[in-house]
FIMAR-854012 format. One record per residue (C-alpha): residue number from 1; z, y, x; residue in one letter. Coordinates in nm, 3 decimals. Example, Ala and Ser with C-alpha at 12.3 -4.5 7.8 and 13.67 -1.06 7.14 Angstrom:
<sites>
@nr = 1; z = 0.780; y = -0.450; x = 1.230; rest = a $
@nr = 2; z = 0.714; y = -0.106; x = 1.367; rest = s $
</sites>
This chain:
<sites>
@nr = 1; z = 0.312; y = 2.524; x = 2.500; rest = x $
@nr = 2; z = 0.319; y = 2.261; x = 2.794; rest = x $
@nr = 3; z = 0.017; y = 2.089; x = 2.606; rest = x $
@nr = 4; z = -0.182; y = 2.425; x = 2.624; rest = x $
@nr = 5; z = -0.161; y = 2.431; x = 3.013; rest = x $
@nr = 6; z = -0.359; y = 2.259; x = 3.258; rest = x $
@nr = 7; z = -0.310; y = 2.013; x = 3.470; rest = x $
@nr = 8; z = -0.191; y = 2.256; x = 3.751; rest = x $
@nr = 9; z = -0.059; y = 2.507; x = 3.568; rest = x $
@nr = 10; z = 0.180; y = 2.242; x = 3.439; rest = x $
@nr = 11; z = 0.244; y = 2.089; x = 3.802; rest = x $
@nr = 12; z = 0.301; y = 2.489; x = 3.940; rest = x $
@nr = 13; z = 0.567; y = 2.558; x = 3.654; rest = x $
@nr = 14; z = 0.761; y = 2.219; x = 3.700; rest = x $
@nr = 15; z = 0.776; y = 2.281; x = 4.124; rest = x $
@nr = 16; z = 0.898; y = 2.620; x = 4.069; rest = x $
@nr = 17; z = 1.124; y = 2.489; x = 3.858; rest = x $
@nr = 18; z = 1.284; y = 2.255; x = 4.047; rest = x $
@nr = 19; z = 1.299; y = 2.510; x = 4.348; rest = x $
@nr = 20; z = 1.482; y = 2.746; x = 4.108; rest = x $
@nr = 21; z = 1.738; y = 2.432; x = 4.012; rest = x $
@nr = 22; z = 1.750; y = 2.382; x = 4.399; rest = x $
@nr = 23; z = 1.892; y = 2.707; x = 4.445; rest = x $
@nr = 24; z = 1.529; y = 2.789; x = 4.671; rest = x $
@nr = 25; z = 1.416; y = 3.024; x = 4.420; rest = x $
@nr = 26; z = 1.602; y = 3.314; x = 4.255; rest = x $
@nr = 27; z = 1.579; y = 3.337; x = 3.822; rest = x $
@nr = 28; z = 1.380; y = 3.639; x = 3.897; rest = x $
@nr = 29; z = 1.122; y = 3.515; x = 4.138; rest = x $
@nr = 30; z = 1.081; y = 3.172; x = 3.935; rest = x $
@nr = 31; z = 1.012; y = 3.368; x = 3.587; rest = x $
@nr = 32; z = 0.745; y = 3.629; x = 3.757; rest = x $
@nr = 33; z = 0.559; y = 3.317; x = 3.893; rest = x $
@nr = 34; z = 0.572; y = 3.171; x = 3.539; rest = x $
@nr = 35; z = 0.503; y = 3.469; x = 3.377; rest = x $
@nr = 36; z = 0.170; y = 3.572; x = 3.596; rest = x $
@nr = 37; z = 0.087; y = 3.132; x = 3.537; rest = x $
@nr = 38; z = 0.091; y = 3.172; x = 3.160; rest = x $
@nr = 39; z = -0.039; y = 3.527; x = 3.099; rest = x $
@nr = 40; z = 0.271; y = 3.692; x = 2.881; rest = x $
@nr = 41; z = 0.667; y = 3.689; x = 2.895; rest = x $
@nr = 42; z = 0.654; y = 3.497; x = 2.576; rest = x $
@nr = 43; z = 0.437; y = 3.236; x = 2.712; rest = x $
@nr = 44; z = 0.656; y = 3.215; x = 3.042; rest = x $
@nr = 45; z = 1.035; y = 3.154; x = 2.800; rest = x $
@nr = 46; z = 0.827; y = 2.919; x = 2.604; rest = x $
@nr = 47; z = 0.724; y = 2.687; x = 2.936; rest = x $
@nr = 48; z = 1.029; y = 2.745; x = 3.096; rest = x $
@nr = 49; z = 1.228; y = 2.603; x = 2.815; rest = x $
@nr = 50; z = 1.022; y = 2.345; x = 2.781; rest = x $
@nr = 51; z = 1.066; y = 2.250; x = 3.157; rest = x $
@nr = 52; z = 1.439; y = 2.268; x = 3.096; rest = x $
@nr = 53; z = 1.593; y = 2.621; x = 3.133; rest = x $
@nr = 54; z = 1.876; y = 2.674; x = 2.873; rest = x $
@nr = 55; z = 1.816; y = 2.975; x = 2.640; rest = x $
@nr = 56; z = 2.037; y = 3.200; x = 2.837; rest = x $
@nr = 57; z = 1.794; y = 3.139; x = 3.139; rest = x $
@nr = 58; z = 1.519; y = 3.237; x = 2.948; rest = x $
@nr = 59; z = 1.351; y = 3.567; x = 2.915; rest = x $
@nr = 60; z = 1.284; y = 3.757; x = 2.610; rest = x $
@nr = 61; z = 0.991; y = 3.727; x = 2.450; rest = x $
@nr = 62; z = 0.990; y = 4.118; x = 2.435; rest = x $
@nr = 63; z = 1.034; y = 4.155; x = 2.764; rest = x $
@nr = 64; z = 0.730; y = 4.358; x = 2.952; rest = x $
@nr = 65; z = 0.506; y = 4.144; x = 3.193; rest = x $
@nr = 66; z = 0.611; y = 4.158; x = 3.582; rest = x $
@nr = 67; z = 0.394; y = 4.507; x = 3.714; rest = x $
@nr = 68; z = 0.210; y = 4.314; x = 4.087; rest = x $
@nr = 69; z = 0.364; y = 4.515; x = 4.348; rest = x $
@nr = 70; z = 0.170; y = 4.544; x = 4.667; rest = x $
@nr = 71; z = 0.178; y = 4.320; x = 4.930; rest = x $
@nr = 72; z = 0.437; y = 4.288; x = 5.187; rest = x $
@nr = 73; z = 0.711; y = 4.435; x = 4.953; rest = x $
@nr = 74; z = 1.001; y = 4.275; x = 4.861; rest = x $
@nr = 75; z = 0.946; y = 4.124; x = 4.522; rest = x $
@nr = 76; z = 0.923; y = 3.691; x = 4.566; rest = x $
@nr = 77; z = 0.962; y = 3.549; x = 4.843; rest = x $
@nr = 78; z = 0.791; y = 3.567; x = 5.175; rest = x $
@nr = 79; z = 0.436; y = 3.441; x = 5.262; rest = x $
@nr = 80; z = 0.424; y = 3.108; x = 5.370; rest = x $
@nr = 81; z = 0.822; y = 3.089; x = 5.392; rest = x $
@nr = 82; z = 1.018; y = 2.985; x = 5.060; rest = x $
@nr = 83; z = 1.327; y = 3.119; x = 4.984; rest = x $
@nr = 84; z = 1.599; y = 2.975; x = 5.166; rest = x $
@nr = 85; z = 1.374; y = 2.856; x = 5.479; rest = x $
@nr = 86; z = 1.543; y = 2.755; x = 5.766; rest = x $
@nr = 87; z = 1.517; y = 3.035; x = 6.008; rest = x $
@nr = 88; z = 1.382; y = 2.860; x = 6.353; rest = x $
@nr = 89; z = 1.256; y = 2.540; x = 6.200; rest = x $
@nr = 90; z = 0.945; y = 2.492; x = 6.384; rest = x $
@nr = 91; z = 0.744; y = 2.220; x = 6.400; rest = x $
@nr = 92; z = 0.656; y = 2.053; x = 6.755; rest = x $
@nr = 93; z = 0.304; y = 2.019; x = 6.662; rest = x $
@nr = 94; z = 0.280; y = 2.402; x = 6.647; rest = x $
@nr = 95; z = 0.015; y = 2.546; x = 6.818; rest = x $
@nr = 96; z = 0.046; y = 2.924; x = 6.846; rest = x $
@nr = 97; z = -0.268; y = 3.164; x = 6.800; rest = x $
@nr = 98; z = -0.428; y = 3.234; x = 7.166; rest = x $
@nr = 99; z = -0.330; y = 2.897; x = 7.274; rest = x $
@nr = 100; z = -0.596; y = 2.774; x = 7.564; rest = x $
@nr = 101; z = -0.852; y = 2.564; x = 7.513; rest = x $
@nr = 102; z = -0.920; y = 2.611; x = 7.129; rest = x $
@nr = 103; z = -1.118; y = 2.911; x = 6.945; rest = x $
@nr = 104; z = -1.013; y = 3.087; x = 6.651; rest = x $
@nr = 105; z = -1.199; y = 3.320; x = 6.384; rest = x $
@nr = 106; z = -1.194; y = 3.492; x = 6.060; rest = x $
@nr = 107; z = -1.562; y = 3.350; x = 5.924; rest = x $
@nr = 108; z = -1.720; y = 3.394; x = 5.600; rest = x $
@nr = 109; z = -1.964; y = 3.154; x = 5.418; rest = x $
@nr = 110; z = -2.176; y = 3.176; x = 5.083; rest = x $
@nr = 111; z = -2.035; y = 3.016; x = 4.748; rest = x $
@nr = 112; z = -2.164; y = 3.099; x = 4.416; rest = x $
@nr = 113; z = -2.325; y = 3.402; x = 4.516; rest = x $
@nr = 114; z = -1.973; y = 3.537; x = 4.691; rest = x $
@nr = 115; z = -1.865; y = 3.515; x = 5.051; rest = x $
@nr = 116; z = -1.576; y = 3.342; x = 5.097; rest = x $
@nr = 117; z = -1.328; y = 3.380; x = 5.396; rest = x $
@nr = 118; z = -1.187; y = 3.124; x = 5.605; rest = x $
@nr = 119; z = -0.982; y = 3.054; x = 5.925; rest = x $
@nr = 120; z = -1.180; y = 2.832; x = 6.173; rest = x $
@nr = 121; z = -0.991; y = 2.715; x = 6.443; rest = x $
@nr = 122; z = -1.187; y = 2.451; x = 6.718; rest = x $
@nr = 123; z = -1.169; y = 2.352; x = 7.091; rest = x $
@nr = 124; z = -1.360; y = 2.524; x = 7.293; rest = x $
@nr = 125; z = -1.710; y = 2.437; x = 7.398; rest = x $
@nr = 126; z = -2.026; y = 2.332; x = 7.283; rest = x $
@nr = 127; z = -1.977; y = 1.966; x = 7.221; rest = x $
@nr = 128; z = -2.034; y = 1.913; x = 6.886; rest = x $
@nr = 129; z = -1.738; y = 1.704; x = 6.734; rest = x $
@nr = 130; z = -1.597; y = 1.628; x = 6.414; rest = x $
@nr = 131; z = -1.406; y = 1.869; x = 6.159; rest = x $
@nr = 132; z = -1.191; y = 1.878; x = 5.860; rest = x $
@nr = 133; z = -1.134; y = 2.133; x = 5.575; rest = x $
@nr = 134; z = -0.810; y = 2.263; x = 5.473; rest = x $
@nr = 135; z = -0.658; y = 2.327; x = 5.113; rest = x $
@nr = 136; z = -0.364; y = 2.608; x = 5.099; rest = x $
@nr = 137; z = -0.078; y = 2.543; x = 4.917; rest = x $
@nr = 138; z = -0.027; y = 2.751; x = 4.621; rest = x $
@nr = 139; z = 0.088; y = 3.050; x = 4.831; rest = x $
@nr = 140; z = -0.272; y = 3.090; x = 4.959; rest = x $
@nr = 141; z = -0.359; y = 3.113; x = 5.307; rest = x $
@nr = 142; z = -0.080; y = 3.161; x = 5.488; rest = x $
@nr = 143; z = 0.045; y = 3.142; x = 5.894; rest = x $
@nr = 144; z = 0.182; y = 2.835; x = 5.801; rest = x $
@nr = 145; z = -0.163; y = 2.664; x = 5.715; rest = x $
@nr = 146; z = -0.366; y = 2.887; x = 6.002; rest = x $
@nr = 147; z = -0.103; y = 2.699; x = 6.258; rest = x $
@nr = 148; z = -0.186; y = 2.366; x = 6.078; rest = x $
@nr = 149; z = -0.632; y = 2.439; x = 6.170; rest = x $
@nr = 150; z = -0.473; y = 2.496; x = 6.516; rest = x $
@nr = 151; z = -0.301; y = 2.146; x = 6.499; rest = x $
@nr = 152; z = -0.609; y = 1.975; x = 6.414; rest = x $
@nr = 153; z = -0.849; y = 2.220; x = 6.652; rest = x $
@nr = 154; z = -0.612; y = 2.092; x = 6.920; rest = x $
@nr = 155; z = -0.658; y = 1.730; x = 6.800; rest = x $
@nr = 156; z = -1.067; y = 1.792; x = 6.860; rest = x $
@nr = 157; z = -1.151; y = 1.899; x = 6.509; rest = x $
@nr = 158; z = -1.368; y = 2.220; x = 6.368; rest = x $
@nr = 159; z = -1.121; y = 2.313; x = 6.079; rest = x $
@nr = 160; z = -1.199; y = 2.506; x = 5.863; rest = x $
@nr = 161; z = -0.869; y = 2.680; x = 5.624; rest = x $
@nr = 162; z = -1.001; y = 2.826; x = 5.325; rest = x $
@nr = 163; z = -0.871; y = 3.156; x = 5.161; rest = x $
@nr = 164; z = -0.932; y = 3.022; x = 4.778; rest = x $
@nr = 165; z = -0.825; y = 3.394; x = 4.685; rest = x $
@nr = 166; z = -1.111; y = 3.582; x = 4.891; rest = x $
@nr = 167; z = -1.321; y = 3.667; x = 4.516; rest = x $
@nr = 168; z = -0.966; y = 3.813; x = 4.421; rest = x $
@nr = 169; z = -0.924; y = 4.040; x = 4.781; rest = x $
@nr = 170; z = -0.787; y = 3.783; x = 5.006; rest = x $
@nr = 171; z = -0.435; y = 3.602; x = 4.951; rest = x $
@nr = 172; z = -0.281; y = 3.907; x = 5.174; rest = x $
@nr = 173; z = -0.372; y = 4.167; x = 4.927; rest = x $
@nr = 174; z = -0.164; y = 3.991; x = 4.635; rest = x $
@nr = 175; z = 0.171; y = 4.038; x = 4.461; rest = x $
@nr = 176; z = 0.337; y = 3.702; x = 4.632; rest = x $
@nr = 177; z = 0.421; y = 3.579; x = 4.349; rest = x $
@nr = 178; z = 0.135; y = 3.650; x = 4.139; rest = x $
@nr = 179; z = -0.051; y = 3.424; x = 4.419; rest = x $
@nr = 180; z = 0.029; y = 3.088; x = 4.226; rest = x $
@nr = 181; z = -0.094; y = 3.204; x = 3.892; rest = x $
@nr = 182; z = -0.450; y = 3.406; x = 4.024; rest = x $
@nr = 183; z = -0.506; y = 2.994; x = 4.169; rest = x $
@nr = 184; z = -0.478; y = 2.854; x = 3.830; rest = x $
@nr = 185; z = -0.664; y = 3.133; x = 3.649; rest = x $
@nr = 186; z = -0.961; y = 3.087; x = 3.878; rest = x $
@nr = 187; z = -0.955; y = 2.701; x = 3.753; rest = x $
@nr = 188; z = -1.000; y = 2.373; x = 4.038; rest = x $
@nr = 189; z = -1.338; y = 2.327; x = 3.928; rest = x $
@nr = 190; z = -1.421; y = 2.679; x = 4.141; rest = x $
@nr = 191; z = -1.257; y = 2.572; x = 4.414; rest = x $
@nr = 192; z = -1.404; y = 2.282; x = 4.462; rest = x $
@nr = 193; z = -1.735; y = 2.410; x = 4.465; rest = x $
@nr = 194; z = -1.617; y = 2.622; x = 4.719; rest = x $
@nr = 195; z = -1.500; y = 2.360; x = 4.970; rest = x $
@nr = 196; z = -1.821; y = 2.202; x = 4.863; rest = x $
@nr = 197; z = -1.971; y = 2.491; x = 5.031; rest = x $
@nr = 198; z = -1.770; y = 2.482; x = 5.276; rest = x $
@nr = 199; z = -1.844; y = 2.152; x = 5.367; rest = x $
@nr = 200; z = -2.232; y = 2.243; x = 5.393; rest = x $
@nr = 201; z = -2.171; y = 2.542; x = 5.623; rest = x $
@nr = 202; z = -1.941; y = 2.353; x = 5.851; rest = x $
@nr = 203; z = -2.233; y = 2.058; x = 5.864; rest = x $
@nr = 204; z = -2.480; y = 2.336; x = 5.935; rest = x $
@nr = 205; z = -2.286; y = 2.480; x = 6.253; rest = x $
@nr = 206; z = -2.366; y = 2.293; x = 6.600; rest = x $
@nr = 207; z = -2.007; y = 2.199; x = 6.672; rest = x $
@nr = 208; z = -1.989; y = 1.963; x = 6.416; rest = x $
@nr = 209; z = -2.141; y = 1.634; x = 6.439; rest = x $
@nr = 210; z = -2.335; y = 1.614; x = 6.135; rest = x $
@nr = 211; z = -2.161; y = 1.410; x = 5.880; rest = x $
@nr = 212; z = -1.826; y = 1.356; x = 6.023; rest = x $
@nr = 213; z = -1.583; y = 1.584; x = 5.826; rest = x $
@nr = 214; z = -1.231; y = 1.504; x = 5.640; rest = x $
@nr = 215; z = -1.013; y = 1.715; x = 5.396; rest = x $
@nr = 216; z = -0.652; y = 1.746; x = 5.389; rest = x $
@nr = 217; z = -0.421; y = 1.975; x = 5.153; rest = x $
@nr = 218; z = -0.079; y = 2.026; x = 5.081; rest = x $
@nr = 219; z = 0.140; y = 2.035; x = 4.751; rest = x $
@nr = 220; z = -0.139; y = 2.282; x = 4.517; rest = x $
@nr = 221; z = -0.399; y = 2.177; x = 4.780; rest = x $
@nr = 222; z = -0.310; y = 1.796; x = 4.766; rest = x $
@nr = 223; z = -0.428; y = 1.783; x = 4.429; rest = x $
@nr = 224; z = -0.773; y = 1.989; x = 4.490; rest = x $
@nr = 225; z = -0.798; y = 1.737; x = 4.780; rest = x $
@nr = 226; z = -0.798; y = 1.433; x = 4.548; rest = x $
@nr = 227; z = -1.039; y = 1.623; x = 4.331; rest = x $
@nr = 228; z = -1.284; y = 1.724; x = 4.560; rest = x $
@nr = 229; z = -1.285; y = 1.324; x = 4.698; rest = x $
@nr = 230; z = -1.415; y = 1.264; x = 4.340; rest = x $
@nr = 231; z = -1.660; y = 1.568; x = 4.339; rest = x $
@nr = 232; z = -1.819; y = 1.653; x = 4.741; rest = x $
@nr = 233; z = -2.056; y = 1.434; x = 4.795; rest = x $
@nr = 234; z = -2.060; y = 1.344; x = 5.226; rest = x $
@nr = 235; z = -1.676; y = 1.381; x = 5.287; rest = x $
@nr = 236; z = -1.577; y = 1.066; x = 5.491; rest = x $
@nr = 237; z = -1.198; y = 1.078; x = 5.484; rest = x $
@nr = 238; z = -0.915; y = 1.248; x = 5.316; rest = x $
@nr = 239; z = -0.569; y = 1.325; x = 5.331; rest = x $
@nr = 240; z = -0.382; y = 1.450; x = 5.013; rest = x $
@nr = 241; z = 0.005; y = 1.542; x = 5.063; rest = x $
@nr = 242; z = 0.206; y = 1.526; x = 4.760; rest = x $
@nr = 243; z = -0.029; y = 1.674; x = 4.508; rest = x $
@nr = 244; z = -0.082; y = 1.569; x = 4.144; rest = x $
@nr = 245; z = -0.350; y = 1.254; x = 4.142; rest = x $
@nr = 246; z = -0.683; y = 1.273; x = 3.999; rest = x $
@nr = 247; z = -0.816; y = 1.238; x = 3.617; rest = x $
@nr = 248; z = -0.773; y = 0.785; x = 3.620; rest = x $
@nr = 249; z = -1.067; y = 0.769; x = 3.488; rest = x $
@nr = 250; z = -1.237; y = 0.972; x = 3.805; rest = x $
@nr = 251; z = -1.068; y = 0.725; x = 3.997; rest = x $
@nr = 252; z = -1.377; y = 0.469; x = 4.063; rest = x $
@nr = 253; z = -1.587; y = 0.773; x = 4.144; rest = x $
@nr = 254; z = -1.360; y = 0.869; x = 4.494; rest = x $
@nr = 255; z = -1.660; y = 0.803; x = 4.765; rest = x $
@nr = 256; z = -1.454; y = 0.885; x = 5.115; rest = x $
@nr = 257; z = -1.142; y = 0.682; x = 5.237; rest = x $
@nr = 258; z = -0.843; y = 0.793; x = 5.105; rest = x $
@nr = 259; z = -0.441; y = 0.840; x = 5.218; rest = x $
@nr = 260; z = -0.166; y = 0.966; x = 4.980; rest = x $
@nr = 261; z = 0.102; y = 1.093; x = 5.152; rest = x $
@nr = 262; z = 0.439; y = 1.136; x = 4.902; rest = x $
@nr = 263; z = 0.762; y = 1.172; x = 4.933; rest = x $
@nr = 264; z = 1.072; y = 0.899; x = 4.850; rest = x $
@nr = 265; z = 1.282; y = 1.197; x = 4.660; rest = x $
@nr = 266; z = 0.968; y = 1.382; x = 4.482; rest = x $
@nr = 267; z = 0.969; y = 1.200; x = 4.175; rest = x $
@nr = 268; z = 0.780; y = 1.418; x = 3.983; rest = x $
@nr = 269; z = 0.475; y = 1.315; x = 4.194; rest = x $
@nr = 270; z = 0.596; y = 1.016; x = 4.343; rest = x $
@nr = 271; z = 0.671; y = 0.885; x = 3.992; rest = x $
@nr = 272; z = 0.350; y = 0.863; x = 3.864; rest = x $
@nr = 273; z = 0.208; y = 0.626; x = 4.153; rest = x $
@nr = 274; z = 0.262; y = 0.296; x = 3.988; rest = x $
@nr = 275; z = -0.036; y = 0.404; x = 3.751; rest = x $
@nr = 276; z = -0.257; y = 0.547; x = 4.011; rest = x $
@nr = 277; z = -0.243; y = 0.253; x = 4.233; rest = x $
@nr = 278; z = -0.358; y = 0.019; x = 3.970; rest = x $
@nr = 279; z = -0.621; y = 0.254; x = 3.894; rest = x $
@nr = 280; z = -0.737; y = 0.204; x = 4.303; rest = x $
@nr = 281; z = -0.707; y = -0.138; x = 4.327; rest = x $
@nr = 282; z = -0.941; y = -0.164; x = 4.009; rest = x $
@nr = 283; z = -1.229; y = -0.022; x = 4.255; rest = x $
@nr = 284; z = -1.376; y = -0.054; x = 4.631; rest = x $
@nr = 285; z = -1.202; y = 0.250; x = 4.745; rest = x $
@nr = 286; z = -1.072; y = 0.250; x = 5.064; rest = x $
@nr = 287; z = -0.697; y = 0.384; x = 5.071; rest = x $
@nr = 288; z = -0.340; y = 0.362; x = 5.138; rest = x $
@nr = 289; z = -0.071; y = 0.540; x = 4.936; rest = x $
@nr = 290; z = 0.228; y = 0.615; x = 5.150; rest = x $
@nr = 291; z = 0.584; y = 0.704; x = 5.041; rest = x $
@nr = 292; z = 0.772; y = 0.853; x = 5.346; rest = x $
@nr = 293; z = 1.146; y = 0.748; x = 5.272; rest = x $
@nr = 294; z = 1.435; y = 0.995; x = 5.259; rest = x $
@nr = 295; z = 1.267; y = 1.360; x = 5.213; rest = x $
@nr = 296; z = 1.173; y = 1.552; x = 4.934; rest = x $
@nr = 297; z = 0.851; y = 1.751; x = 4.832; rest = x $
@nr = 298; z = 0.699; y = 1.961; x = 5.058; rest = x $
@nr = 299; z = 0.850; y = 1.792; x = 5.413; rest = x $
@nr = 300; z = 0.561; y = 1.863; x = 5.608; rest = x $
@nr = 301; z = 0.619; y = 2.235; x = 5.598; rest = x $
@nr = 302; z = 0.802; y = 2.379; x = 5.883; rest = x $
@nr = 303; z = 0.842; y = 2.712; x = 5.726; rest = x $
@nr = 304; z = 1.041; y = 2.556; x = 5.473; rest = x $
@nr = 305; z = 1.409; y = 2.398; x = 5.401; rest = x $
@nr = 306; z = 1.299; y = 2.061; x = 5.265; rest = x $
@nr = 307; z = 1.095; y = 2.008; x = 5.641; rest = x $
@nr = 308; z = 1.170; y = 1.706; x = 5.812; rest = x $
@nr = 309; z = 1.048; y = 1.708; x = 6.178; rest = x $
@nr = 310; z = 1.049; y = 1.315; x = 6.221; rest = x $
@nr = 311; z = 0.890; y = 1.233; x = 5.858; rest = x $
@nr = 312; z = 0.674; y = 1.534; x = 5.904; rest = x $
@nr = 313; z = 0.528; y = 1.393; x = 6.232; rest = x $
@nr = 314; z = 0.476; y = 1.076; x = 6.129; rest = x $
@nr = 315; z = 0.268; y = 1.169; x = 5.806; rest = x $
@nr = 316; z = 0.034; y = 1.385; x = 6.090; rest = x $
@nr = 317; z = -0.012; y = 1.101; x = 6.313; rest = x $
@nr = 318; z = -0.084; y = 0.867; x = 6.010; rest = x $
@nr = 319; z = -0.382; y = 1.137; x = 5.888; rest = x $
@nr = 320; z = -0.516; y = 1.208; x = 6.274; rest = x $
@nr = 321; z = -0.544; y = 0.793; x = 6.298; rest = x $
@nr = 322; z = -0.678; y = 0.800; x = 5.940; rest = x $
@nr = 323; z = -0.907; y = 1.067; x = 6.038; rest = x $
@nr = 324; z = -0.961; y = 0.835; x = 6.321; rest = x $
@nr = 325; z = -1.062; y = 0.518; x = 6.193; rest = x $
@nr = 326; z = -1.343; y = 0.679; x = 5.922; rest = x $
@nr = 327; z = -1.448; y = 0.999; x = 6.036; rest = x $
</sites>
């Protein structure tokens, strides 16, 4: 079964799994993610013993798929805030909506023949400066990641947060934990093209000096991040946190500078670096693959337990002087 799914498929399943051994994700929660990722509950007990549940973890094969219940109800875990979250954990960078200086919007741009919607967040002003796009994480778009644009609009960049859900109704309109599995189902090929789009409708607006624009993404969106720096042609930097690396061979085909962020205690990611840094030193890239030491996947996110406010901090100031020095 685990050689049937994709690359991120495979990646989703393992996280959630490892949230659900964590104790940050109930049984129930972790099998209707798996079970909405593979497409049937015989599928889901299949992966998840493969992953390591024991057979009275499992589900039946007979059992009925999960029914998506509307969102906003109780079934999963909250929006942007994974079970177990520290309640008050904010991050100092935070920037809250309204705050002076910047501008904020709810914009839509062409992709494929479909609009696609997107939080832009800038400083205010017509001086045209640089920007950066955003990749969710595999909750979608999310306060989390609209407080993140804000960051980087209060840093002096146009960024531009995706909603990589808009063709399905917009990540808001989704069962929670259906979110992960309508990502996967719509494939990374289709959202790259769509921050490919969005890259040519962010050059194409007069606050952005033509040219200079980064990508960052987190966990899910780490890993479109490393694939769009093989794919969009014109991106100058990136900034990939803890997602799964590009196809090697790819590798010599990564254009803009590149910085892997990872964590010391994520060795599901972290562990396949060895590989990927040979593959980069085989090439002119310019990069830097760095392992923050002491925290776990996902320690950038304040909404979350495993966030670590002086790890988290230093991985932002390492992208905005990334960001810095090539875009």
């Amino acid at each position: 079964m685990t050689q049937q799914l994709g690359k991120f498929e495979k990646y989703l399943i393992e996280e959630f799994f490892d949230d659900y051994r964590a104790g940050a994700m109930s049984r129930h929660t972790f099998t209707r993610r798996v079970a909405f990722i593979t497409g049937s509950m015989a599928a889901a007990a299949a992966a998840m013993a493969l992953v390591g549940c024991t057979p009275q973890e499992l589900p039946r094969s007979t059992d009925p798929m999960p029914t998506p219940t509307p969102s906003g109800s109780s079934a999963g875990t909250a929006s942007g805030a994974p079970a177990g979250a520290v309640a008050g954990a904010k991050s100092p960078l935070s920037v809250p909506e309204g705050a002076p200086g910047l501008v904020t919007a709810t914009v839509q741009f062409p992709s494929d023949g479909t609009d696609i919607s997107a939080y832009l967040a800038r400083p205010d002003g017509d001086e045209a400066g640089p920007a950066v796009l955003i990749c969710h994480e595999n909750r979608g778009l999310t306060p989390h990641i609209q407080d993140v644009a804000r960051r980087f609009a209060k840093a002096g960049y146009a960024a531009l947060a995706l909603d990589l859900l808009s063709r399905e109704g917009g990540t808001a309109s989704l069962d929670r934990d259906a979110v992960p599995g309508a990502l996967t189902k719509a494939g990374a090929q289709r959202h790259v093209s769509d921050f490919a789009a969005a890259f040519d409708y962010l050059n194409s607006q007069d606050f952005v000096d033509s040219g200079r624009i980064a990508m960052t993404g987190y966990c899910f969106g780490g890993g479109i991040t490393w694939q769009a720096a093989t794919e969009v042609s014109g991106l100058k930097a990136t900034s990939a946190f803890y997602g799964p690396a590009p196809d090697l061979a790819k590798v010599a085909a990564i254009k803009p500078a590149v910085l892997g962020v990872y964590a010391e205690l994520d060795d599901r990611i972290t562990g396949a670096l060895p590989a990927f840094r040979d593959a980069l030193a085989d090439t002119d890239v310019r990069h830097e693959l760095k392992v923050y030491p002491g925290v776990d996947h996902a320690f950038h996110n304040d909404t979350g337990e495993r966030y670590n406010e002086a790890q988290a901090t230093a991985a932002w100031n390492d992208t905005l002087d990334w960001f810095g020095r090539y875009v």
